[in-house]
C-alpha positions, 0 to 999 in steps of 0.5 A, a space after each residue: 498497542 495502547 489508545 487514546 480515546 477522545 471525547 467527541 461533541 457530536 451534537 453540533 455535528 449531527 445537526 449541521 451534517 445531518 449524520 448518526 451519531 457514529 460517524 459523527 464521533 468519528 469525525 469529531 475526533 479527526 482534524 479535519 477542515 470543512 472542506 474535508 468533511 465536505 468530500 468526506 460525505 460526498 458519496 460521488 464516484 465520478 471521476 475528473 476529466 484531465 485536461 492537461 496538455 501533456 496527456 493529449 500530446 501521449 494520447 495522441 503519440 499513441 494514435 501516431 503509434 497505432 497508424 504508423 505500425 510501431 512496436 511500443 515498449 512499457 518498462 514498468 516496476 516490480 511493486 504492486 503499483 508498478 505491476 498495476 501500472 504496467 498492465 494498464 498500460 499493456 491492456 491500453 495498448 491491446 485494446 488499440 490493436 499496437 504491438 507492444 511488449 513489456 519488462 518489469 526488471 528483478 528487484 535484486 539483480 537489476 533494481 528499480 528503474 528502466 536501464 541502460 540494458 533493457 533500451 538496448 534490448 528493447 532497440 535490438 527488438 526493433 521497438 521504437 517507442 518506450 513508456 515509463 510507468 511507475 518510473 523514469 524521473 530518475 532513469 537519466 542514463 536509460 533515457 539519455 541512450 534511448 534518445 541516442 538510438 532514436 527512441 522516442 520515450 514518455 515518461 509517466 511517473 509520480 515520484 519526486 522530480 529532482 531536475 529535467 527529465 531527457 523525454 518526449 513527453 513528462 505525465 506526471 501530477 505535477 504537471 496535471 491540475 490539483 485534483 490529480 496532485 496525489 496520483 499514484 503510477 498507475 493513477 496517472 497511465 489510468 488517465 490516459 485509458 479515460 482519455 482514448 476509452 472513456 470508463 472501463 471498469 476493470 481499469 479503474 479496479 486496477 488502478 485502486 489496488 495500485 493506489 492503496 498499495 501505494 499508500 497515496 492519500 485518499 482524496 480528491 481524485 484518488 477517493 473517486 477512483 478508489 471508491 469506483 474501483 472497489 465497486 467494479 472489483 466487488 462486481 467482478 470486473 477485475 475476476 483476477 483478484 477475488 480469488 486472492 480474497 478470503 472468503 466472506 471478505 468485504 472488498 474495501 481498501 483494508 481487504 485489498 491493502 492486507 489481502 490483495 497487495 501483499 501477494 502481489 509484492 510477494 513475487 518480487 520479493 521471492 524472485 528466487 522462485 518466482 517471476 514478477 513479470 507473470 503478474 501482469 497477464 494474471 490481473 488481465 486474464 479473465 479464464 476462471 481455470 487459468 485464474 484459479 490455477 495462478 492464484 493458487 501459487 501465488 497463494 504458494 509464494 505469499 506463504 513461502 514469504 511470511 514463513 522466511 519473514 518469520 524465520 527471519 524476525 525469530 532469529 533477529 529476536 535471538 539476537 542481541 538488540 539493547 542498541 538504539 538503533 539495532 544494526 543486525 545481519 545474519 548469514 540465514 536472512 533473505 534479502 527479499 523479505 529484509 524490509 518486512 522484517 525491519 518494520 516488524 522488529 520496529 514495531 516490536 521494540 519501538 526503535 529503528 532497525 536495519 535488516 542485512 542480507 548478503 548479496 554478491 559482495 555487499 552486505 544489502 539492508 532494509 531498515 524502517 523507522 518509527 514516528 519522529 525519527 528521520 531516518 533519511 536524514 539520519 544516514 546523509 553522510 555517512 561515507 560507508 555506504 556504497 548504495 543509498 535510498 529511501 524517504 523518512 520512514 524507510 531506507 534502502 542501503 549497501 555496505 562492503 561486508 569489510 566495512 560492516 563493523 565500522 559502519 555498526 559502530 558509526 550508527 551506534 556513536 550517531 545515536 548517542 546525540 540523539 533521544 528517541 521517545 521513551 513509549 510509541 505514541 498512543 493512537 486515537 479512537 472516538 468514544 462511543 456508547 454501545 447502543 450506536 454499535 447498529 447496523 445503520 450507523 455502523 453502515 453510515 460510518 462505513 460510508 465514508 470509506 476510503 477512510 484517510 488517515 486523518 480520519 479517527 476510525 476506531 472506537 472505544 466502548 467503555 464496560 462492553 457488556 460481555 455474553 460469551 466467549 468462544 475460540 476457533 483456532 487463531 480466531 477469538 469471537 466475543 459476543 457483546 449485549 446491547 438493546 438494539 440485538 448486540 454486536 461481535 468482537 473478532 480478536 486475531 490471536 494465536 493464544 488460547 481464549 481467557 474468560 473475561 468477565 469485567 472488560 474496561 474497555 473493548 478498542 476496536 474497528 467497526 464494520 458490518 459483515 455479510 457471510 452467506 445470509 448472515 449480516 452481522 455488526 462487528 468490532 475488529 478488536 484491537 485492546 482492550 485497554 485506553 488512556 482517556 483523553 477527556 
């Protein structure tokens, strides 16, 4: 991975923000309004109140609910957005004494949405009432037989709203004010737990794991709910997750997205040998044996999916690749982790790929993109696909395993009209001097987390003075000199430590880390190379 590092003027902002130096390089180095640097500072974690009227009408059809002695019915999503959603949700209506049941359907057998055959079974129950959450824009055949069986349904959902959606009520961003523009699913079931109960912090915990899961922008809302969530899961207010954690692990949104969420996703994913809808009991449940008894395994599944993954990339690697566009299938790959493999074989070789599984009698891929590629767009047309998904950077797709080779072959004549960049694009770090690696301005840059993507957030030193080195197994840890009690550098690698006694440049992420009593200024290393871009 190579870095382009920017020489910030950290002067002007210094005096005018009154901030350090680090934060104030890395803010230099961002394209950021005032507005945004505005918000950025702010170290509020109080959240909004919604006053939109759809969240009054499902707030008090849930009353009506509860007093009529209805059952009510969450049909939730097998992501980790989906999986907060729908415990959300199954906890609020807990909480007002309803009976309610919940599914979350198989990512592969069933597929994404509420379906026509889970309202009819949901009908048979005797539930009068269902709930989307993390779904239901699109569920129109679903939706349109529940009102026939004369359910009534609220659709809460925040993806993209394509024509009018057959409900009761819609809660949705679009039609709550602009702070909440960017919520995820289990953002938008979130405001109506505020609504009926005020602030309960596990709920807020739950709902900044789905919204870093998902990937939202972190402002307005999201950056209150998230920065609120991360302080009620640090207390021990979603018990649940802290197993997930390795230990001596900060809880902040990095830990979370590359800890928490991807063994959440695994059981989806492994729905072979697990069962996505055993999640949502598991975040609720606040018994430690319980607890530690479920985190084990699915610590088992997460492992059995980076090993399948694994395989999958090793024999993907094997294969012939020198297309533009690599088109691969082999009898070995697992459907589930089709999409993993994709984006590592991406970054890999710096070209879009798709990854083929059989499933039934089609041929089912995932395939993943890099900048300045639409992938979307690129697969609009074609006429082979018997199934078809996605946004720019990620598609889902089906073919019949008859028209395979045609549809290789059509990718391949498409690209020969297109020119896809030469190099990945350099990603930015802001240069600064080894005396601002300290703990309080490694502190004060830490204190703008959520970092969002707009923001600059690693660091070059240029010439780090080099002490020592030492390596533990897949870890390397480098101890670096400056006048104020020096730094580490952590390097996550599977080789064996090189003395290194002239290093140009150390490109990494900043942190402080808290083990036991030990505190510590920390540098993540991500290369130790860089273009100047001064």
């Amino acid at each position: 991975m190579s870095y382009r590092v920017i020489i910030p003027d950290t002067g002007e902002l210094m005096e005018q923000w009154n901030i350090p130096a680090l934060p104030a390089a890395a803010i230099g180095a961002s394209d950021l309004s005032e507005e945004q640097i505005r918000e950025l500072l702010d170290p509020s974690e109080t959240m909004h109140d919604s006053c939109c009227e759809a969240l009054d009408k499902v707030c008090r059809r849930l009353m009506k609910a509860k007093a009529d002695g209805e059952k009510v019915f969450t049909a939730g999503d097998y992501d980790a957005d989906g999986i907060c959603s729908t415990a959300l949700m199954k906890d609020i209506l807990d909480r007002l004494g309803i009976v309610n049941g919940y599914y979350i359907p198989d990512r592969f057998k069933e597929g994404y949405g509420l379906s026509e055959a889970t309202v009819k079974l949901a009908h048979e129950k005797g539930y009068t009432l269902i709930i989307t959450v993390d779904n239901g824009v699109k569920c129109f055949g679903a939706l349109t037989l529940a009102k026939q069986l004369g359910m009534d349904v609220i659709v809460t959902d925040h993806h993209t709203i394509e024509e009018e959606v057959p409900c009761d009520i819609l809660l949705h961003p679009d039609v709550m004010e602009p702070e909440f523009a960017n919520l995820s699913g289990a953002g938008v079931v979130l405001e109506i737990s505020r609504k009926l109960f005020g602030e309960i912090p596990m709920h807020t915990a739950i709902a900044a794991i789905a919204l870093i899961g998902d990937v939202m922008p972190v402002w307005h809302e999201n950056r209150r709910i998230i920065r609120s969530g991360l302080r009620a899961i640090e207390h021990g207010e979603l018990p649940a997750v802290l197993p997930l954690l390795r230990r001596g692990s900060t809880v902040d949104e990095m830990t979370v997205s590359f800890q928490i969420v991807p063994k959440l996703n695994s059981v989806a994913r492994m729905n072979d040998t697990s069962n996505v809808n055993t999640l949502v009991p598991f975040l609720l449940c606040r018994r430690q044996d319980q607890i530690e008894h479920y985190a084990s395994q699915l610590e088992r599944v997460n492992s059995a999916r980076r090993r399948r993954s694994d395989t999958m990339v090793k024999r993907a690697l094997e294969l012939e690749a020198e297309d533009s566009f690599p088109v691969i299938f082999d009898e070995t790959f697992f459907e589930g982790v089709s999409g993993i493999a994709a984006g590592r074989l991406a970054r890999t070789w710096n070209k879009p790929v798709l990854v083929f599984a059989r499933h039934d009698d089609l041929l089912k891929g995932s395939g993943r993109s890099i900048e300045g590629f639409d992938m979307y767009s690129f697969f609009s047309g074609f006429e082979e696909l018997e199934q078809f998904g996605g946004h720019t950077g990620a598609v889902g797709i089906a073919v019949k395993e008859s028209r395979f080779e045609e549809f290789q072959a059509h990718v391949q004549s498409r690209m020969r009209e297109i020119r896809l960049p030469e190099n990945p694009p350099a990603d930015r770090a802001f240069l600064t001097d080894a005396e601002h690696l300290t703990f309080g301005e490694v502190s004060a840059l830490e204190a703008l987390r959520p970092f969002p993507k707009e923001l600059v957030s690693v660091c070059a030193v240029r010439r780090p003075a080099l002490r020592a080195v030492n390596a533990y197994d897949r870890v390397i840890r480098y101890q670096f000199a400056n006048s104020c009690g020096g730094y580490e550098g952590v390097q996550f690698t599977a080789g064996k430590a090189e003395p290194m006694r002239d290093i140009p440049w150390l490109i990494g992420s900043p942190s402080v880390s808290r083990f036991r009593d030990r505190v510590r200024v920390e540098i993540r290393i991500e290369a130790f190379d860089a273009e100047n871009d001064g």
